[in-house]
Predicted model as a PDB file, atoms N, CA, C, CB and O in Angstrom, pLDDT in the B-factor column:
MODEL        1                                                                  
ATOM      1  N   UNK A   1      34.796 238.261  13.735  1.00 56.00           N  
ATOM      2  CA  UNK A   1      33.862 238.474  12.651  1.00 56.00           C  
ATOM      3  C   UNK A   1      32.623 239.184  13.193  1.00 56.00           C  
ATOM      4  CB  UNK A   1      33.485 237.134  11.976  1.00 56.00           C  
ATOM      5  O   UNK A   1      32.186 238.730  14.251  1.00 56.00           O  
ATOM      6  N   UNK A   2      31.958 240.263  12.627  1.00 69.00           N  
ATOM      7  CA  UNK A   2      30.803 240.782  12.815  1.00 69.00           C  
ATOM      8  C   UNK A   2      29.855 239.956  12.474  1.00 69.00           C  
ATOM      9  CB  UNK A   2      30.672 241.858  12.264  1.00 69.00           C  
ATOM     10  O   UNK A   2      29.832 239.072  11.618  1.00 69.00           O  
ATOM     11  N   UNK A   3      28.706 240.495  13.569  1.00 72.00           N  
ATOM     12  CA  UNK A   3      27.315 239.820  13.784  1.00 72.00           C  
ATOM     13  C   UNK A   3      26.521 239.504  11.811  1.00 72.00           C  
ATOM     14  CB  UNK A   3      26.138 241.306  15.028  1.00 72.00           C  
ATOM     15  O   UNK A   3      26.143 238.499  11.210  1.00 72.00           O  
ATOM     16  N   UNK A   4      26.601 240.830  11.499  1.00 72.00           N  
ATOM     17  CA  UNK A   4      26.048 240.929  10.300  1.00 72.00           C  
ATOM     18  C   UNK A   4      26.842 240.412   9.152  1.00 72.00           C  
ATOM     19  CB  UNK A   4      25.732 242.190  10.119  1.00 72.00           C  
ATOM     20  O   UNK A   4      26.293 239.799   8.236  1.00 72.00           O  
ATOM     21  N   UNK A   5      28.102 240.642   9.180  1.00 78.00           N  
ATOM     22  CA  UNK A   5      29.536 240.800   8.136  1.00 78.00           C  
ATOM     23  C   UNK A   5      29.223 242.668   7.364  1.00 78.00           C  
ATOM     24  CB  UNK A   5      29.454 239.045   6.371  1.00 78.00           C  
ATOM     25  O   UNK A   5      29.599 243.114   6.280  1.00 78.00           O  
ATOM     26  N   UNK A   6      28.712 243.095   8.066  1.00 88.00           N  
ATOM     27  CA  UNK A   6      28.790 244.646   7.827  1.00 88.00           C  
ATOM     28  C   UNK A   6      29.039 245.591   8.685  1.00 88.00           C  
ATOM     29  CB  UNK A   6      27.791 245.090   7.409  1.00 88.00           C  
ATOM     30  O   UNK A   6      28.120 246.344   9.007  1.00 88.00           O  
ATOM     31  N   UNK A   7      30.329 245.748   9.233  1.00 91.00           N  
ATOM     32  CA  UNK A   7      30.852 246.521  10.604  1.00 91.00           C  
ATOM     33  C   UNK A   7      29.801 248.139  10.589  1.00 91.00           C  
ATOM     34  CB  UNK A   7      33.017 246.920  10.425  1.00 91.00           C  
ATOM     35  O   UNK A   7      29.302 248.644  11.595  1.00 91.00           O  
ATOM     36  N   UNK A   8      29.713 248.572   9.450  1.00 93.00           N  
ATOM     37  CA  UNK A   8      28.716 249.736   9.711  1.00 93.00           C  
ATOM     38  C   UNK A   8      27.429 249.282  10.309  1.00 93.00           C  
ATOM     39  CB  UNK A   8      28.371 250.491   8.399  1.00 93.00           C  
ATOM     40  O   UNK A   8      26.928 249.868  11.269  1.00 93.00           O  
ATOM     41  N   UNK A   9      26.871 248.194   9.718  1.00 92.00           N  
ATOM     42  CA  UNK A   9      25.551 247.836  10.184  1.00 92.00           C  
ATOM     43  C   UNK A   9      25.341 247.697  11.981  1.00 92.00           C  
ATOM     44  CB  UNK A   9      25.253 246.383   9.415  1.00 92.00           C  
ATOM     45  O   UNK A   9      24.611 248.273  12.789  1.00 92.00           O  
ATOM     46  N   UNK A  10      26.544 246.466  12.099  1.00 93.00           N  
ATOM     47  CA  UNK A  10      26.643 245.847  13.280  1.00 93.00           C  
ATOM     48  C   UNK A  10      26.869 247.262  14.018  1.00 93.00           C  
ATOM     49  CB  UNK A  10      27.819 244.618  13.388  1.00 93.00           C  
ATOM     50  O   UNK A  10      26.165 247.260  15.028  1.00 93.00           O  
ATOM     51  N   UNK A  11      27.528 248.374  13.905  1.00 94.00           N  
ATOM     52  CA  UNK A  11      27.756 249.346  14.761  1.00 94.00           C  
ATOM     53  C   UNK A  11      26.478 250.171  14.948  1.00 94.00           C  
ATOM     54  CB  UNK A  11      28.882 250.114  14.314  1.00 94.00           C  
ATOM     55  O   UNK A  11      26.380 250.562  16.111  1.00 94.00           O  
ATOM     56  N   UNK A  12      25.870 250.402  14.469  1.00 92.00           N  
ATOM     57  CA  UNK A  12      24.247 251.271  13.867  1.00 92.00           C  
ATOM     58  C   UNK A  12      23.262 249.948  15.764  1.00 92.00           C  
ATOM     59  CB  UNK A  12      23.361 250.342  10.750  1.00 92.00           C  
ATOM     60  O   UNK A  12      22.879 250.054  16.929  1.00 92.00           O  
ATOM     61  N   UNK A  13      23.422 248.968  14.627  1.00 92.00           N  
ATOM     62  CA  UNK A  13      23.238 248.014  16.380  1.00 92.00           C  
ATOM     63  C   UNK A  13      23.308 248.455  17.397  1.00 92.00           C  
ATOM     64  CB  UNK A  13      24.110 247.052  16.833  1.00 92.00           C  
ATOM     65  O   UNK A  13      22.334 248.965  17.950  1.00 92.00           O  
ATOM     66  N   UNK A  14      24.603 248.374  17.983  1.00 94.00           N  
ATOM     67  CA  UNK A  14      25.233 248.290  18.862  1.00 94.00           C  
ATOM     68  C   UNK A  14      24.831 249.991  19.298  1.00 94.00           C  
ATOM     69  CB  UNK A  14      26.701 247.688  18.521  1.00 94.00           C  
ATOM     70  O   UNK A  14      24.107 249.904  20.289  1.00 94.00           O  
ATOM     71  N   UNK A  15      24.955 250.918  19.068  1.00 93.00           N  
ATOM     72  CA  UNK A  15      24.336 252.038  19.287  1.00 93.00           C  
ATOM     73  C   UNK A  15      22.701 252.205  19.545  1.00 93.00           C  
ATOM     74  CB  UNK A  15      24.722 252.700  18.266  1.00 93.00           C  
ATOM     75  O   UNK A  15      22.126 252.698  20.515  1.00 93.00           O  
ATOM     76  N   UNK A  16      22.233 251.700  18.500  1.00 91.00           N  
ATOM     77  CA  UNK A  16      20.565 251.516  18.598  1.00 91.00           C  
ATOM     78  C   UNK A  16      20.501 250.527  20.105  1.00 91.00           C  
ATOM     79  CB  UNK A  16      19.759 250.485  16.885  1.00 91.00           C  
ATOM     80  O   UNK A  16      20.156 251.173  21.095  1.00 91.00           O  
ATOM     81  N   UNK A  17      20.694 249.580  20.250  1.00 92.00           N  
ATOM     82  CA  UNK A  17      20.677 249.069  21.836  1.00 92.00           C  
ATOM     83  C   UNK A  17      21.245 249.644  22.873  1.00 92.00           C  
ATOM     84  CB  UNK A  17      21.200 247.933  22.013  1.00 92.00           C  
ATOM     85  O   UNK A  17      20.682 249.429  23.946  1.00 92.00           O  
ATOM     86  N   UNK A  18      22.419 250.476  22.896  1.00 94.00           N  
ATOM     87  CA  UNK A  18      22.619 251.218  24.011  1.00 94.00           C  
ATOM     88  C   UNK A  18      21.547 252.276  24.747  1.00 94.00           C  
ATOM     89  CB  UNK A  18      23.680 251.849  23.659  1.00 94.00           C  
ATOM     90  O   UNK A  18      21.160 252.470  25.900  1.00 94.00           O  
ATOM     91  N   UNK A  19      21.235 252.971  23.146  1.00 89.00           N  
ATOM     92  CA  UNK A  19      20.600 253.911  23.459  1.00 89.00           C  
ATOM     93  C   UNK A  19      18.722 253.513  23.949  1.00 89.00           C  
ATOM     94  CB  UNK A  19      20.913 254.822  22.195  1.00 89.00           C  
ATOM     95  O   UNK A  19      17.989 254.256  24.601  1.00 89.00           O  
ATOM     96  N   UNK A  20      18.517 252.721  23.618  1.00 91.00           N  
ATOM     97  CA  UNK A  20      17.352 252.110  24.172  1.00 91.00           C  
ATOM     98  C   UNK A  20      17.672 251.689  25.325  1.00 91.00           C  
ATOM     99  CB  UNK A  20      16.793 251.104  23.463  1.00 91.00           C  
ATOM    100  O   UNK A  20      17.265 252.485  26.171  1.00 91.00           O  
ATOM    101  N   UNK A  21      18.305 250.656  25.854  1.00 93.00           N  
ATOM    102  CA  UNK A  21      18.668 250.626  27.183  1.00 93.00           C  
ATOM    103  C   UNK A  21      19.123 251.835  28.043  1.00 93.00           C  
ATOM    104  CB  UNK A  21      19.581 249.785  27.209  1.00 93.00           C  
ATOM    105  O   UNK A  21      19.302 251.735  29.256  1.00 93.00           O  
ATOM    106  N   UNK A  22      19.271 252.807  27.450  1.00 91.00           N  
ATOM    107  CA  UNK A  22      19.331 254.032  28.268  1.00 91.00           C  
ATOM    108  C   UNK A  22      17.969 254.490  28.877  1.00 91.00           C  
ATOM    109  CB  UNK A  22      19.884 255.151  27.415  1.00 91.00           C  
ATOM    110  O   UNK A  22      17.459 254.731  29.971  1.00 91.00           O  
ATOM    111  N   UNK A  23      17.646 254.472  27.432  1.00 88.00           N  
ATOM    112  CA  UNK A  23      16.234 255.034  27.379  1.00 88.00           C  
ATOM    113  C   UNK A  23      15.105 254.154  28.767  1.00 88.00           C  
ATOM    114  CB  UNK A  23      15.615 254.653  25.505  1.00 88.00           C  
ATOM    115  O   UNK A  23      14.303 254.610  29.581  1.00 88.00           O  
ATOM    116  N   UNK A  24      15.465 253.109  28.537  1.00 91.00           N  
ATOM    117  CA  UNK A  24      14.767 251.968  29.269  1.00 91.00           C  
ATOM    118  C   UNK A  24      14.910 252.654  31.336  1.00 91.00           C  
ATOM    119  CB  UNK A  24      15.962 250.047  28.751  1.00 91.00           C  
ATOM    120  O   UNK A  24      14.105 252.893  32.236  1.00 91.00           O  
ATOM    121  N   UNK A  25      16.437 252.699  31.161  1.00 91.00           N  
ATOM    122  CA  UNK A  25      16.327 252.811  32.898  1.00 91.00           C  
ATOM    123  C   UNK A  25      15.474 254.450  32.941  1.00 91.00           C  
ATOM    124  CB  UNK A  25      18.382 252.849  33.910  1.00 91.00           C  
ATOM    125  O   UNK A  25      14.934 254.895  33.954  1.00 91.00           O  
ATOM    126  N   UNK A  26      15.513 254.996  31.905  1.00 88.00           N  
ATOM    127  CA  UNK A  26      14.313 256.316  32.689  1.00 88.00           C  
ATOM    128  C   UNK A  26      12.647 255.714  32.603  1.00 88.00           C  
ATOM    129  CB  UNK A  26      14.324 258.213  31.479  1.00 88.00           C  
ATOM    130  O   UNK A  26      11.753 255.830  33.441  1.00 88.00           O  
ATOM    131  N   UNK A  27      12.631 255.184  31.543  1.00 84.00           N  
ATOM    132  CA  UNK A  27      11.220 254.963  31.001  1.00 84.00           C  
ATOM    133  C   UNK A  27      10.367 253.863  31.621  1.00 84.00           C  
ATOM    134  CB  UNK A  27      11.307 254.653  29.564  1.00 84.00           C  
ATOM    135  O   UNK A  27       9.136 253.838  31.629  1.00 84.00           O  
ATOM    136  N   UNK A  28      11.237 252.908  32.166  1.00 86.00           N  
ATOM    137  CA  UNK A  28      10.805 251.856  32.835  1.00 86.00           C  
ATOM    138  C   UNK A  28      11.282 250.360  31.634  1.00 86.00           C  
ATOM    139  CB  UNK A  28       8.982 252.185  33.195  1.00 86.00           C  
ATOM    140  O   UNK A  28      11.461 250.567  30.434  1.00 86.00           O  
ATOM    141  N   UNK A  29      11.386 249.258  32.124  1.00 88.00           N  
ATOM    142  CA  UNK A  29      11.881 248.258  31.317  1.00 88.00           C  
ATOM    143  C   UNK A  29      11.128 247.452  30.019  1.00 88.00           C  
ATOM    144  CB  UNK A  29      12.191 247.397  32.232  1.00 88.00           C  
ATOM    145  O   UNK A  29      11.409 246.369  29.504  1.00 88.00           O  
ATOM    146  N   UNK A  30      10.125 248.368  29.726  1.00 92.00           N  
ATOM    147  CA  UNK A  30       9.731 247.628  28.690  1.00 92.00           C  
ATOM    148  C   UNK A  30      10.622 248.196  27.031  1.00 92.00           C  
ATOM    149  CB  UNK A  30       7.968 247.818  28.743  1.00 92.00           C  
ATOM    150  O   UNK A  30      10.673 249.327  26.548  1.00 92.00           O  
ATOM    151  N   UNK A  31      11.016 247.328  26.692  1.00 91.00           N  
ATOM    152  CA  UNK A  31      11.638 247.485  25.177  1.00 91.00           C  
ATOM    153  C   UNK A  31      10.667 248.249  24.324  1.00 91.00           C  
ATOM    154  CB  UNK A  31      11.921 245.995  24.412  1.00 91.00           C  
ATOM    155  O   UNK A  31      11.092 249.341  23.949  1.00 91.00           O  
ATOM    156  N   UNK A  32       9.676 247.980  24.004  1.00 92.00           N  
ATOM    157  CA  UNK A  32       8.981 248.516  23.202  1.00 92.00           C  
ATOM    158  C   UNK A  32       8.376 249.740  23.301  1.00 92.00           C  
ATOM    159  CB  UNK A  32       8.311 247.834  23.000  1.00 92.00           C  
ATOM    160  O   UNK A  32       8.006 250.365  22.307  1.00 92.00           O  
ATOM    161  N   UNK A  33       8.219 250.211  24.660  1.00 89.00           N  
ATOM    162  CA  UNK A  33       8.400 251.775  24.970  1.00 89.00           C  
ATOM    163  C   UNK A  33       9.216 252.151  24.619  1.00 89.00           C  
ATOM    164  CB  UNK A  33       8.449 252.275  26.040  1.00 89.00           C  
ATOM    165  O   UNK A  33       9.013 253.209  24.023  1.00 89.00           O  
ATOM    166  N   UNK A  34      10.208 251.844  24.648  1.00 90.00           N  
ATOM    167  CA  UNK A  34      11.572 252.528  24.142  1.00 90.00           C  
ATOM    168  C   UNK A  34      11.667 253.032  22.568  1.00 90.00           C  
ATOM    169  CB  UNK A  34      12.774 251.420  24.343  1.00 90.00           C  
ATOM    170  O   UNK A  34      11.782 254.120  22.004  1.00 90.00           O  
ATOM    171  N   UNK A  35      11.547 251.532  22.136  1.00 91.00           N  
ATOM    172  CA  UNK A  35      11.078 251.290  20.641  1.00 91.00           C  
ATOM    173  C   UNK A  35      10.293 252.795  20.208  1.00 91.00           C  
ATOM    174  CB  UNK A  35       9.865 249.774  20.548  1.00 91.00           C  
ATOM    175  O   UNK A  35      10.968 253.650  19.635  1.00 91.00           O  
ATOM    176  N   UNK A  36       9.173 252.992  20.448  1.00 92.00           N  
ATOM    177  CA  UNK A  36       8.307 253.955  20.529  1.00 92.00           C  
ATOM    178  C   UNK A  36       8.466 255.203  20.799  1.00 92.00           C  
ATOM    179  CB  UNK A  36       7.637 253.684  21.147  1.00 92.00           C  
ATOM    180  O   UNK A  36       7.961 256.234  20.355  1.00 92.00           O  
ATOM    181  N   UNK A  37       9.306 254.951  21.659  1.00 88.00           N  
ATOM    182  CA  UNK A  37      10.025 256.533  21.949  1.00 88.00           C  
ATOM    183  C   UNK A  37      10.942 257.318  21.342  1.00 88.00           C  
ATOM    184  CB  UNK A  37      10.630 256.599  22.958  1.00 88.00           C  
ATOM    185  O   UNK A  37      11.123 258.534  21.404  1.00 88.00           O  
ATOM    186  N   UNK A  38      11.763 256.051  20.459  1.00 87.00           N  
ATOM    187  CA  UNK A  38      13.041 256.061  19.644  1.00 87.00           C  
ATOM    188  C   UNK A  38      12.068 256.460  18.235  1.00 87.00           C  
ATOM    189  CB  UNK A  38      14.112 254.340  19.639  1.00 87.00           C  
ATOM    190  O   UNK A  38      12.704 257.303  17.602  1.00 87.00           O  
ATOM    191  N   UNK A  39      10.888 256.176  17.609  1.00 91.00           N  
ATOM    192  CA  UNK A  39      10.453 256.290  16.725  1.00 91.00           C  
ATOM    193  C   UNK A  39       9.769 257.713  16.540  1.00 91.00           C  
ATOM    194  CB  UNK A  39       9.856 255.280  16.637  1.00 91.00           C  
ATOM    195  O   UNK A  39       9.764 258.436  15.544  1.00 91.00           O  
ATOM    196  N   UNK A  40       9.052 257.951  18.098  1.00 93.00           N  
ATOM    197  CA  UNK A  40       8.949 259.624  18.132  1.00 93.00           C  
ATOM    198  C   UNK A  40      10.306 260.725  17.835  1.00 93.00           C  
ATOM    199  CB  UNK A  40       8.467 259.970  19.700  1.00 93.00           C  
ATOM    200  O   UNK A  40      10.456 261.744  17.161  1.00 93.00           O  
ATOM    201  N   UNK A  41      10.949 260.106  18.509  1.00 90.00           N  
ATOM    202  CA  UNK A  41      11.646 261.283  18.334  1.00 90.00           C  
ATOM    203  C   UNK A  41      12.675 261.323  16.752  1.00 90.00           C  
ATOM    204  CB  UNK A  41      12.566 261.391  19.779  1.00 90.00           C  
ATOM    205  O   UNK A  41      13.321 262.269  16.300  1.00 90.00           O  
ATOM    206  N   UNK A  42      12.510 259.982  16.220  1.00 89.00           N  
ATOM    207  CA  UNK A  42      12.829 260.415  14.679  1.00 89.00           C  
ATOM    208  C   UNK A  42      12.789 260.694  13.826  1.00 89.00           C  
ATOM    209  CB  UNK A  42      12.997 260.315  14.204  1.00 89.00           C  
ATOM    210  O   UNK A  42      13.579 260.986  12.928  1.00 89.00           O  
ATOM    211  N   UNK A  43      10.793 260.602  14.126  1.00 94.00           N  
ATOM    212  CA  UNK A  43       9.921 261.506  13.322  1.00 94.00           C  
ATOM    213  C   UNK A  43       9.978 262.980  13.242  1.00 94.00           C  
ATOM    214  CB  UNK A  43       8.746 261.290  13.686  1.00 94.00           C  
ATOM    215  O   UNK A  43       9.974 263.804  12.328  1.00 94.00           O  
ATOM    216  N   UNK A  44      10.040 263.018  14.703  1.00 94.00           N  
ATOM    217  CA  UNK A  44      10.179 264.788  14.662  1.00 94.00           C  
ATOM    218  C   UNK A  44      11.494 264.837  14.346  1.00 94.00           C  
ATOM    219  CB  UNK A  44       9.872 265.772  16.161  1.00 94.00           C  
ATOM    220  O   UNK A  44      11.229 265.611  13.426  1.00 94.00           O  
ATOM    221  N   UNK A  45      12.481 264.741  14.277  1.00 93.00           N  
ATOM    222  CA  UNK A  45      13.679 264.908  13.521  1.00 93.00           C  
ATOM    223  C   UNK A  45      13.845 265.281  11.995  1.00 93.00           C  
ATOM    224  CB  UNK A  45      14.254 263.810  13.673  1.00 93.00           C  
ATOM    225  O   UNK A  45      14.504 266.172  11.458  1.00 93.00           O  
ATOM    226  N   UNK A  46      12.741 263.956  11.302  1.00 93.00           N  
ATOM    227  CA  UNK A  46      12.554 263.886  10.534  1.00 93.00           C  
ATOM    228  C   UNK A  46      11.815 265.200   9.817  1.00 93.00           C  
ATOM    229  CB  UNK A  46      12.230 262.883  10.658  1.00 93.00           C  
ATOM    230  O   UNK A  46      12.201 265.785   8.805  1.00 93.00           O  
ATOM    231  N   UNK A  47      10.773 265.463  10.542  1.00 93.00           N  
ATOM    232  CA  UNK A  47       9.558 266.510  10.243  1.00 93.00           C  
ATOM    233  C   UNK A  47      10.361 268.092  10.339  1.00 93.00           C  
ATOM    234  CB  UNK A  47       8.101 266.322  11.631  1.00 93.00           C  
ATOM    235  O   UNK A  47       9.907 269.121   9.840  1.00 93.00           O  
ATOM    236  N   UNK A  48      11.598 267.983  11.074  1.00 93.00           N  
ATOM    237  CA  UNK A  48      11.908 268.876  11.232  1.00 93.00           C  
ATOM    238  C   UNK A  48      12.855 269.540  10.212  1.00 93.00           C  
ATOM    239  CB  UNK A  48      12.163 268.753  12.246  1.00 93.00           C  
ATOM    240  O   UNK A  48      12.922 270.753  10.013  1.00 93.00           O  
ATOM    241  N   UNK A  49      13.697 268.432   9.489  1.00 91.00           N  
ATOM    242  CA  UNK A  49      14.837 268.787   8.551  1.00 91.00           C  
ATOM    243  C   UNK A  49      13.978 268.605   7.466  1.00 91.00           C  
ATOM    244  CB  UNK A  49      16.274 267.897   8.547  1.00 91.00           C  
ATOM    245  O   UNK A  49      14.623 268.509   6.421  1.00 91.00           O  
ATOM    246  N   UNK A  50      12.318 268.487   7.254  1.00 91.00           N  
ATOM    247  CA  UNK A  50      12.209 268.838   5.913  1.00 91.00           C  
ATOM    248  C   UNK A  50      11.421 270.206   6.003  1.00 91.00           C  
ATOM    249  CB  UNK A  50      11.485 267.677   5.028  1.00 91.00           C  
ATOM    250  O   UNK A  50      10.639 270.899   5.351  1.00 91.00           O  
ATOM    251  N   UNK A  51      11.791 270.190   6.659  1.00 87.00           N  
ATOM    252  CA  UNK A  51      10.965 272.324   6.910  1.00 87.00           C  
ATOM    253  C   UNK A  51      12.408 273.481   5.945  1.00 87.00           C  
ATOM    254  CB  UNK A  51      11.084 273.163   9.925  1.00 87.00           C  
ATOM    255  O   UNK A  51      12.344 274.548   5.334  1.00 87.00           O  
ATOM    256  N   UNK A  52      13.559 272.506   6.286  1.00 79.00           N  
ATOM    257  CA  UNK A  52      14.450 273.565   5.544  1.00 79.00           C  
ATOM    258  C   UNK A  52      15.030 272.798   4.354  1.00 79.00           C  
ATOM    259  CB  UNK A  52      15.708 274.215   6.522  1.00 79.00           C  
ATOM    260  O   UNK A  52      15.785 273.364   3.564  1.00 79.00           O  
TER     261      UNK A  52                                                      
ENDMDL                                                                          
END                                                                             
């Protein structure tokens, strides 16, 4: 049984923590840098796909 009972959700997870723990061994071990870093760069993502 999934964490959530929503296998999309629980997978969105499971990705979102990898990729922070990635993020983590360059950035150094604090989570919330990461956090922060993950939020920059979705902004500009964001900022970017509403230009077109």
């Amino acid at each position: 049984m999934s964490a959530t009972g929503l296998e999309v959700f629980d997978k969105t997870l499971q990705t979102t923590n990898i990729w922070l723990d990635e993020t983590m061994e360059e950035m150094g071990p604090q989570r919330q840098v990461a956090w922060q870093d993950a939020l920059r760069v979705m902004c500009r993502v964001r900022h970017i796909r509403e230009r077109f």
